[in-house]
MIDO-462168 format. One record per atom (N, C-alpha, C): x, y, z. Coordinates in steps of 0.02 Angstrom, whole numbers, padded with zeros to 5 digits, always signed. Example, Ala and Ser with C-alpha at 12.3 -4.5 7.8 and 13.67 -1.06 7.14 Angstrom:
! MIDO-462168
+00660-00284+00390
+00615-00225+00390
+00660-00165+00390
+00642-00112+00354
+00684-00053+00357
+00645+00002+00394
***
This chain:
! MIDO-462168
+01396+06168+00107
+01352+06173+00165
+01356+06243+00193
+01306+06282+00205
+01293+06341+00224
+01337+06348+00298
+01347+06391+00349
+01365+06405+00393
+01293+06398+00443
+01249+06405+00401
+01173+06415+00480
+01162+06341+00480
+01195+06292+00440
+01170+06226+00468
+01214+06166+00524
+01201+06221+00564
+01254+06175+00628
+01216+06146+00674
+01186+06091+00665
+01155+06037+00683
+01200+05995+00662
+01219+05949+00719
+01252+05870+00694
+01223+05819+00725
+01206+05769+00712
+01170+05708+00719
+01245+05668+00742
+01240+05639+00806
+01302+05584+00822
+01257+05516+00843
+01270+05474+00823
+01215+05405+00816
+01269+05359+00884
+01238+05327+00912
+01281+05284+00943
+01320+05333+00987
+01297+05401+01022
+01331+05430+01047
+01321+05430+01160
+01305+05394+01154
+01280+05383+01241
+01362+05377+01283
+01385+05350+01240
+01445+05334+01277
+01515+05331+01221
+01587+05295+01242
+01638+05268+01222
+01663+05358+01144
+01654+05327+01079
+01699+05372+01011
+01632+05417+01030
+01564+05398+01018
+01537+05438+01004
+01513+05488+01053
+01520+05484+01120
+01519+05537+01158
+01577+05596+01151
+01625+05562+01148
+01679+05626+01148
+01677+05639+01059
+01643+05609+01024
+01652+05646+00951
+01573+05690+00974
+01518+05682+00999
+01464+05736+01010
+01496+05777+01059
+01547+05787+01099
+01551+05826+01151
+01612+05904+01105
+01652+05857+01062
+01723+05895+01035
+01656+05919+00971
+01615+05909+00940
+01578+05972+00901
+01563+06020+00925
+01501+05990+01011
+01478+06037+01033
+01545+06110+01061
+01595+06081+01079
+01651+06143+01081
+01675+06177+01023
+01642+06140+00954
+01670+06180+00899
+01612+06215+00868
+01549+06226+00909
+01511+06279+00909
+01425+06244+00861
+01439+06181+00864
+01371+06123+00846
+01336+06143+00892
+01283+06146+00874
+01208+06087+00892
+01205+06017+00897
+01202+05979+00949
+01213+05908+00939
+01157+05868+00959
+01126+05840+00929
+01077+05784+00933
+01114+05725+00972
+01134+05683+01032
+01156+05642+01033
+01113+05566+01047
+01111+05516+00981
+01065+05462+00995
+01092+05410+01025
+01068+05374+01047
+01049+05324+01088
+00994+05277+01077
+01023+05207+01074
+00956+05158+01069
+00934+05141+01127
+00989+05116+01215
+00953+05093+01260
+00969+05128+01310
+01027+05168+01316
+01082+05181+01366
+01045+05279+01394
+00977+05276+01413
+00948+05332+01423
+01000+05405+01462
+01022+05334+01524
+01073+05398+01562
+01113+05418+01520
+01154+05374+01509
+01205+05398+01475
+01198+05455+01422
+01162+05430+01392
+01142+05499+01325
+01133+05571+01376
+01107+05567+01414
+01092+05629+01448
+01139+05649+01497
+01180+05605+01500
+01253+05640+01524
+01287+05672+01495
+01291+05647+01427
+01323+05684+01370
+01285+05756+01366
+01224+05736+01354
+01200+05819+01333
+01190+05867+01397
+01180+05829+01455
+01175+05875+01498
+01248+05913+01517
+01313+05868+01503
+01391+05894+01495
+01398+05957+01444
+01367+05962+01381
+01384+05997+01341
+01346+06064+01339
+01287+06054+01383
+01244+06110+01411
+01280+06149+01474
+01309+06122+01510
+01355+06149+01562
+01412+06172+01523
+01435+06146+01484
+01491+06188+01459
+01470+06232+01408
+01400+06260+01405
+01372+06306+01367
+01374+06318+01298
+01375+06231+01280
+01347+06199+01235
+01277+06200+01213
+01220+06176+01174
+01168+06157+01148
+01150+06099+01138
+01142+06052+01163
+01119+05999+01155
+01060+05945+01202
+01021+05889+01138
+00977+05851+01166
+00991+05789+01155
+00966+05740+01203
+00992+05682+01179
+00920+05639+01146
+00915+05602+01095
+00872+05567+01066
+00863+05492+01068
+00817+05449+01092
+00809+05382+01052
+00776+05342+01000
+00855+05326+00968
+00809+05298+00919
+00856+05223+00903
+00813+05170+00879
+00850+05137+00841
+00863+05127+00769
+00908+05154+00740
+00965+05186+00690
+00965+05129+00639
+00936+05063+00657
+00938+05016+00620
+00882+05008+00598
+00818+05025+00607
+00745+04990+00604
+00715+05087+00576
+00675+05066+00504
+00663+05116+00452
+00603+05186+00482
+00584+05148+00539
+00513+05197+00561
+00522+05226+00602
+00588+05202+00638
+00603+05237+00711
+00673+05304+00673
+00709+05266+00627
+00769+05308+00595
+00715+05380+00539
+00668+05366+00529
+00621+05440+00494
+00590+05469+00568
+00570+05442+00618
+00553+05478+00661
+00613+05518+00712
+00666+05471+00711
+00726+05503+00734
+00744+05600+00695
+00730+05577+00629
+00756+05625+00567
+00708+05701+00613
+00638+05678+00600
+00575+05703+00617
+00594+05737+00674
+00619+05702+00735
+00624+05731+00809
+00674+05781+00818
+00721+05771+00792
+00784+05825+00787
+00777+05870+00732
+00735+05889+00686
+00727+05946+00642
+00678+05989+00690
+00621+05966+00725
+00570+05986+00731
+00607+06036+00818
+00656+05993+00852
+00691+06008+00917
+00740+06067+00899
+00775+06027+00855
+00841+06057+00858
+00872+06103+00799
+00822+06099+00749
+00819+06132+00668
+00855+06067+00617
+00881+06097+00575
+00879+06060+00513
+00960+06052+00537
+00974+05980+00521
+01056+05928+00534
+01075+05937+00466
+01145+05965+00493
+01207+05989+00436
+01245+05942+00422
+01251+05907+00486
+01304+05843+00504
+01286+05781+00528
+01319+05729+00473
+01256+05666+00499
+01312+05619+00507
+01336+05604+00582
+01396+05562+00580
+01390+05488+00623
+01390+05448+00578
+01367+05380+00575
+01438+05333+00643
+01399+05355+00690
+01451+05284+00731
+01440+05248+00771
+01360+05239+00750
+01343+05180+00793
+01351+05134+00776
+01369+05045+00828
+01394+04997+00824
+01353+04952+00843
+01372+04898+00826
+01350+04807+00875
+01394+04785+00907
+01395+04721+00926
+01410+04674+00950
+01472+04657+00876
+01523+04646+00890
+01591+04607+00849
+01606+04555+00854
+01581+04514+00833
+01622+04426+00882
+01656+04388+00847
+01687+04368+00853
+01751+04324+00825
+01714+04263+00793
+01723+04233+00740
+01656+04178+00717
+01722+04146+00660
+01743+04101+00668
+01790+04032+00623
+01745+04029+00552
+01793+04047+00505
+01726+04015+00413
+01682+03957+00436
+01727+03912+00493
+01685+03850+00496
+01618+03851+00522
+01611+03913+00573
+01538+03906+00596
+01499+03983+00573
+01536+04006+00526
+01518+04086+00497
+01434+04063+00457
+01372+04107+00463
+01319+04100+00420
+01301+04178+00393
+01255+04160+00348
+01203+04204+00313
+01205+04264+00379
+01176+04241+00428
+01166+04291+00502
+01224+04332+00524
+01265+04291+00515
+01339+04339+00553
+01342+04406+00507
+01325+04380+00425
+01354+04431+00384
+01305+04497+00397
+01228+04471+00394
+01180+04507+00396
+01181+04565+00447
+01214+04533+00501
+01190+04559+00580
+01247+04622+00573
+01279+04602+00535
+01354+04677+00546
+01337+04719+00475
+01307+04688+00421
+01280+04734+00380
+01248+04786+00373
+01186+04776+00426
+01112+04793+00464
+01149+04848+00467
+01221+04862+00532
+01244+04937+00569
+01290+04962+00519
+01316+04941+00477
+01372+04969+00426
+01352+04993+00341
+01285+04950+00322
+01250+04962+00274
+01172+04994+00262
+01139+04958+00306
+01089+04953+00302
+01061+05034+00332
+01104+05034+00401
+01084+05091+00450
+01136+05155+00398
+01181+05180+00404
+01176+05229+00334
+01150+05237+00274
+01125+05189+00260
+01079+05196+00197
+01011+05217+00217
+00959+05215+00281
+00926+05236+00305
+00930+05311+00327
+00975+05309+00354
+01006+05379+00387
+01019+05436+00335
+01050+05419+00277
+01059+05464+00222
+00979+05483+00172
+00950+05417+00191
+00892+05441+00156
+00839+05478+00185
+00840+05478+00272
+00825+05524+00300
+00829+05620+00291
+00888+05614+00270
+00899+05662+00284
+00912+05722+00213
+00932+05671+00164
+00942+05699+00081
+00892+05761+00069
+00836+05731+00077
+00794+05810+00053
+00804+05861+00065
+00804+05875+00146
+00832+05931+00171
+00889+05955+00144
+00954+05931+00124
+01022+05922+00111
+00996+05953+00028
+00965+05917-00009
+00950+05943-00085
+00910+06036-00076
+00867+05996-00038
+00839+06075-00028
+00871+06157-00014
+00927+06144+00036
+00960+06194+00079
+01031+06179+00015
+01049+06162-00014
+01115+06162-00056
+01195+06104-00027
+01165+06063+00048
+01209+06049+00054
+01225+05998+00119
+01283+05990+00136
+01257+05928+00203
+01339+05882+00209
+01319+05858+00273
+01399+05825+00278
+01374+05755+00295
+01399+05707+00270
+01426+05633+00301
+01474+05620+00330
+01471+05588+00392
+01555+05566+00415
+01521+05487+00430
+01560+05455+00408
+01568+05354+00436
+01608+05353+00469
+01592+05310+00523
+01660+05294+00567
+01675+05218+00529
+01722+05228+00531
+01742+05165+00486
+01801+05108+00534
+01836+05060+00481
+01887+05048+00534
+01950+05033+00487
+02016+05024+00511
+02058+05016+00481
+02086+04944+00468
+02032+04886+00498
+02011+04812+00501
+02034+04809+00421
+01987+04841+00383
+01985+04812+00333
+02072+04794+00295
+02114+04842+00305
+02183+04829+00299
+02195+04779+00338
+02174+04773+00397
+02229+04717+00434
+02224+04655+00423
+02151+04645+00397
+02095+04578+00388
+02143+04507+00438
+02120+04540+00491
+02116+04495+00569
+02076+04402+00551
+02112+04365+00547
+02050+04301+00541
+02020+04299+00596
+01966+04281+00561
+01891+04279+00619
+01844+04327+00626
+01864+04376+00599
+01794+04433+00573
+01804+04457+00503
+01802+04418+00477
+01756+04420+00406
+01693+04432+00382
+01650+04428+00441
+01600+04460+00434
+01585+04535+00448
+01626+04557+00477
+01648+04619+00501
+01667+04664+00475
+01756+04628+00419
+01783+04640+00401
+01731+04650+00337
+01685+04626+00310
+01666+04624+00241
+01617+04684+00246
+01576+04689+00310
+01532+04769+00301
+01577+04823+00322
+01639+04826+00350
+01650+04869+00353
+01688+04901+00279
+01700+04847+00237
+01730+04865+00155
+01687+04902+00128
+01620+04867+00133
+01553+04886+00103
+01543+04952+00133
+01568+04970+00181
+01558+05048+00209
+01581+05080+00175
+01645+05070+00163
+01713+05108+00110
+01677+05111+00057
+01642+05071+00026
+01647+05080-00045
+01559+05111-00042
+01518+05115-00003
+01468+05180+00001
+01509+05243-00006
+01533+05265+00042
+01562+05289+00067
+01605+05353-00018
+01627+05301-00062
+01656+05333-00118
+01599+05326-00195
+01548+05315-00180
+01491+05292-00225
+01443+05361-00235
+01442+05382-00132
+01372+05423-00130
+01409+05486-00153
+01502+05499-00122
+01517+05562-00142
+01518+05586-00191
+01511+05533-00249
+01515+05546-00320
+01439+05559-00331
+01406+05537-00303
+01316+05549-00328
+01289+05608-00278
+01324+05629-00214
+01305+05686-00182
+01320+05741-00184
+01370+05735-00200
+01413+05795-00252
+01393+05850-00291
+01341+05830-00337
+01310+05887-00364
+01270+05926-00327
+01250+05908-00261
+01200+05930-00218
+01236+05971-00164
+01286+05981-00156
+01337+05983-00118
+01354+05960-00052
+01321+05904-00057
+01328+05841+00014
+01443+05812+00004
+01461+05811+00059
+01531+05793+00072
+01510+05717+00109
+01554+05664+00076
+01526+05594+00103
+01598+05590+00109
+01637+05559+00209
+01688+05549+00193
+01680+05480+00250
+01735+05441+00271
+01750+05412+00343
+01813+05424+00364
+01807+05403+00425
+01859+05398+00473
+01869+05345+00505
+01922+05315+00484
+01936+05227+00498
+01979+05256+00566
+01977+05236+00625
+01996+05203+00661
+02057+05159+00686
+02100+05140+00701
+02133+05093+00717
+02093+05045+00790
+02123+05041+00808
+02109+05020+00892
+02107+05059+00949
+02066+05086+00957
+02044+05144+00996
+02019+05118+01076
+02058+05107+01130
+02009+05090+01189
+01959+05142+01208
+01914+05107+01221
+01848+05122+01266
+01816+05112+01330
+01752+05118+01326
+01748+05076+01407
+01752+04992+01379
+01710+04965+01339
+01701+04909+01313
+01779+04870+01315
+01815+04901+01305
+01895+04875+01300
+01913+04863+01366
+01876+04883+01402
+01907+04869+01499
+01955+04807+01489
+01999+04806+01528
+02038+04749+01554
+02083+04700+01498
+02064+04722+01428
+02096+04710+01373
+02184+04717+01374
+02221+04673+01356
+02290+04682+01352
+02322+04724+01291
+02367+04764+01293
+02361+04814+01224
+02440+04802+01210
+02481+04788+01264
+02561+04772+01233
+02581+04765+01164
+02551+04715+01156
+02550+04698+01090
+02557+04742+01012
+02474+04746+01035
+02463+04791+00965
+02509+04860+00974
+02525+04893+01028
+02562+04953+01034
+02619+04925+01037
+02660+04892+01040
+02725+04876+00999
+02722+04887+00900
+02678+04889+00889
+02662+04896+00806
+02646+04950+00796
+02632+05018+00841
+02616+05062+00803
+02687+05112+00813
+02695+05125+00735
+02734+05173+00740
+02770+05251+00795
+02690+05283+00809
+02706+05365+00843
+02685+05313+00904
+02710+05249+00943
+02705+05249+00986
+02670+05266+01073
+02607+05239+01046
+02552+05250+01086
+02499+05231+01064
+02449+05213+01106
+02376+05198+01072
+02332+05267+01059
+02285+05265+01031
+02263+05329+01004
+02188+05345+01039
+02187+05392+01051
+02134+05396+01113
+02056+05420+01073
+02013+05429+01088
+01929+05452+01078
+01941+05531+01043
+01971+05560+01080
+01991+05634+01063
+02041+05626+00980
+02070+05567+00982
+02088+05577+00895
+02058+05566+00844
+02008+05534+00860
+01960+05515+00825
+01906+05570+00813
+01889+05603+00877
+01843+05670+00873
+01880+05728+00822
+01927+05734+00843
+01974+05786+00777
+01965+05771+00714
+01981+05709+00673
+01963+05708+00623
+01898+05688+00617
+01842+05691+00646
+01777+05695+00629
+01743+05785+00634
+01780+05817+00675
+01767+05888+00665
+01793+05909+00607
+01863+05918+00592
+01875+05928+00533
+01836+05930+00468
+01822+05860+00466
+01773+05835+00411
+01711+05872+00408
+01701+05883+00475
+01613+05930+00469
+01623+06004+00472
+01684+06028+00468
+01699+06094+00456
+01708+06137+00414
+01698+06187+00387
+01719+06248+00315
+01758+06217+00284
+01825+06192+00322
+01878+06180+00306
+01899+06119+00243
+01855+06097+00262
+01855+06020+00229
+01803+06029+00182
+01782+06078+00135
+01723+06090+00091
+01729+06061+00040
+01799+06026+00019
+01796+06028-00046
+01853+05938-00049
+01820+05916+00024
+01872+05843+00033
+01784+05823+00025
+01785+05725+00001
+01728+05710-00027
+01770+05644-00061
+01733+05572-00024
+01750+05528-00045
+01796+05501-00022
+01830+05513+00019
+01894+05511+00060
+01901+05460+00147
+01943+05410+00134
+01940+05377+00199
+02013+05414+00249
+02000+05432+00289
+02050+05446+00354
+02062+05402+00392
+02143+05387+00390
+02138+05321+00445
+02180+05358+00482
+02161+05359+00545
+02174+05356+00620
+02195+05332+00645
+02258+05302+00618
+02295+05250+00698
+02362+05245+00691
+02400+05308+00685
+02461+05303+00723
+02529+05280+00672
+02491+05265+00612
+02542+05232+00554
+02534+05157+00568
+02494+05112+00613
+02493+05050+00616
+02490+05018+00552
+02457+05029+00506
+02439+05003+00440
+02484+05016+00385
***
């Protein structure tokens, strides 16, 4: 990936990983597109934050899941913001706990849609450009679920595998183009969504003793979209502390 293509695309960025992963680029000298499907203020808190700190950034909506709005998304931020270097996938759903006994076709579908369906849209958005210019970054936010395989999200647990194994499929097929396809799994990261959540627990299990904050997660997603990392490709990063 060239150095003039510092545009990054942060999906799911209005609030919680993906604000502070669009805010920690824009300090590492990005362009940041930050999207949003409903959460208007919010997106524009973010970008209007990263403009005060004499940053570059706009915030966009789109929904990331649905094929007409994710090419017009592509469309709106080339035409705004120039051509996206960095396309880092962390937008989410709804997670819910669902027993095999009452698990369907829908549960699987509905977590597929944001873990499969919506990067496979997103990458095809954006490939041409990426073939054209010599080059381009992927980052997945991924999770480190798939090790722990928690009963009761199996549906969860199964797209987020299916992420992993995109994830080591495209780097081998993007590769010649010089596209870098990596993720960054996660552990248990609080957010706002986590409000009032009890954490004793799980932080008795992690090793370096502490839960791992938004900002560790932003590090190794800069990394990944940096010089530095030119020649990492295919590669999952897990994030949490040695829990796993």
């Amino acid at each position: 990936m060239t150095t003039e293509a510092k545009v990054a695309l942060v999906t799911g960025a209005s609030r919680g990983l993906g604000a502070v992963i669009a805010r920690r680029l824009a300090g590492d000298g990005w362009t940041v597109a930050v999207n949003y499907r409903s959460d208007h203020d919010g997106a524009e808190r973010v970008a209007d934050g990263i403009r005060a700190a004499g940053g570059r950034a706009e915030a966009f909506a789109a929904d990331v899941t649905d094929e007409e709005s994710t090419r017009a998304l592509a469309e709106a931020v080339a035409g705004r913001l120039g051509p996206v270097g960095a396309l880092v996938l962390n937008a989410t759903g709804p997670q819910p706990e669902v027993p095999i006994e009452n698990l369907t076709w829908q549960d699987h579908l509905d977590q597929l849609t944001f873990f499969v369906k919506s990067p496979t849209l997103l990458v095809r958005a954006f490939l041409p450009g990426w073939k054209e210019r010599g080059g381009g970054r992927v980052i997945q936010i991924g999770s480190d679920v798939v090790d722990r395989a928690l009963p009761r999200m199996s549906a969860y647990i199964a797209a987020k595998a299916a992420q992993q194994a995109l994830t080591r499929s495209w780097a081998r097929e993007l590769g010649p183009h010089g596209v870098t396809v990596n993720l960054v799994a996660p552990g248990w990261i609080p957010v706002e969504r986590h409000a009032g959540l009890e954490v004793d627990e799980y932080l008795s299990e992690v090793p370096l003793g502490r839960m791992g904050t938004p900002g560790d997660i932003a590090g190794a997603v800069c990394f990944l979209a940096s010089d530095a990392a030119a020649f990492i490709t295919g590669e999952r990063v897990t994030v949490n502390g040695g829990h796993t």
